[in-house]
C-alpha positions as CSV (number, residue, x, y, z in Angstrom):
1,X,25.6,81.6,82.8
2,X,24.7,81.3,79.6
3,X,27.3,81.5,76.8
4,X,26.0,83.9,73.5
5,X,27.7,83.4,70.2
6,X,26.0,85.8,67.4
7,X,25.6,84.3,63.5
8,X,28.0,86.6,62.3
9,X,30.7,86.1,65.4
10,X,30.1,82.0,64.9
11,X,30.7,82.3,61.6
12,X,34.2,84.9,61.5
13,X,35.1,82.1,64.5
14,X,35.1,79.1,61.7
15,X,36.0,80.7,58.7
16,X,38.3,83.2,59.9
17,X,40.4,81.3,63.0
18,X,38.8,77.4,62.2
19,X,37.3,77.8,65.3
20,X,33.9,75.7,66.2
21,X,31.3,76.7,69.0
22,X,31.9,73.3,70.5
23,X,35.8,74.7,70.9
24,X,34.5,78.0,72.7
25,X,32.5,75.8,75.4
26,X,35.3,73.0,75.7
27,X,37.7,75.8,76.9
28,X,35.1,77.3,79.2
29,X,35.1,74.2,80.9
30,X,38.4,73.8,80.8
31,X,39.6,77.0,82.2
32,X,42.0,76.7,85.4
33,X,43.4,80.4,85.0
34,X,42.1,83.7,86.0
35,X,40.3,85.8,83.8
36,X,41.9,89.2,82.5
37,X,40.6,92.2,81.2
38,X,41.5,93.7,77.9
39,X,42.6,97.5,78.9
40,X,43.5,98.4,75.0
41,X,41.3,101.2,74.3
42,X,41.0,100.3,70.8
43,X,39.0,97.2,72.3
44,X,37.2,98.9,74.9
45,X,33.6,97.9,75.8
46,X,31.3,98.9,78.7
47,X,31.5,96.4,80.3
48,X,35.4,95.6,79.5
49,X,36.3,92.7,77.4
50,X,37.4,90.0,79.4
51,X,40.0,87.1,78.2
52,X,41.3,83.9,78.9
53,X,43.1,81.1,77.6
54,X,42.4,77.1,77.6
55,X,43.1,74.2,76.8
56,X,39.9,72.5,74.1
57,X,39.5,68.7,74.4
58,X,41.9,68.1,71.8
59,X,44.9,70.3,73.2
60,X,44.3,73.2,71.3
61,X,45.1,76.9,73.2
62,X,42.3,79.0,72.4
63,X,42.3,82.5,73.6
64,X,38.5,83.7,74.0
65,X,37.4,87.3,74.4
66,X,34.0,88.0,75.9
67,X,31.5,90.4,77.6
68,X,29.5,89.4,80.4
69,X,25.7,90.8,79.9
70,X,22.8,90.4,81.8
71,X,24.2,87.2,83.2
72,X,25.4,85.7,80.0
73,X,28.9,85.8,78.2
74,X,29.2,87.5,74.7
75,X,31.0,86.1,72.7
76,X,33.6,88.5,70.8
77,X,36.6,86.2,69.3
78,X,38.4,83.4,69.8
79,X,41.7,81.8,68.4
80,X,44.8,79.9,68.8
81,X,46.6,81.8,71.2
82,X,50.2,83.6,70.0
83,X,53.2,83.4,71.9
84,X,52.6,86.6,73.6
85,X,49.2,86.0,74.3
86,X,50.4,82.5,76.1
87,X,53.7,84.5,77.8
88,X,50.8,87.0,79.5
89,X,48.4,84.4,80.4
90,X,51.0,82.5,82.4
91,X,52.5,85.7,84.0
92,X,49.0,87.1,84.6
93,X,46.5,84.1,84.5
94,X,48.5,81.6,86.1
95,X,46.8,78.5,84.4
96,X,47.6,75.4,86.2
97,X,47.4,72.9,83.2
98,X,49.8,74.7,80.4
């Protein structure tokens, strides 16, 4: 599984949220939670936009949205996580690490 981060998404991810693509792949790796769909119809996609949050090497929570293609992940966002965003993922995603 490859992961697929377009020019123009890499570059929203560091100017936008200061995040880098070494980020995105350290909280790949470091994912201990279950992946969630996002079922917002403003953000639909076919397939549906997946999310999950993780800790990065350095502690940060990143949330990261993606859609698996052809065997890869696509890249769509990823940021520190909000409150909310952290209360769902432990209700829903039940990380063991945060």
């Amino acid at each position: 599984m490859g992961i697929i981060i377009s020019k123009q998404i890499l570059e929203k991810l560091t100017d936008r949220h200061g995040v880098s693509e070494k980020e995105v792949h350290e909280a790949f790796d470091n994912r201990t939670g279950k992946l969630l769909f996002d079922l917002r119809e403003q953000h639909a996609t076919d397939p549906r936009t997946q999310w999950f949050i993780a800790l990065t090497n350095h502690r940060r929570l990143l949330k990261v949205c993606f859609v698996p293609r052809e065997g890869n992940v696509h890249i769509r966002t990823a940021y520190i996580a909000s409150d909310e965003e952290l209360r769902i993922y432990r209700a829903h995603g039940k990380p063991s690490d945060f």
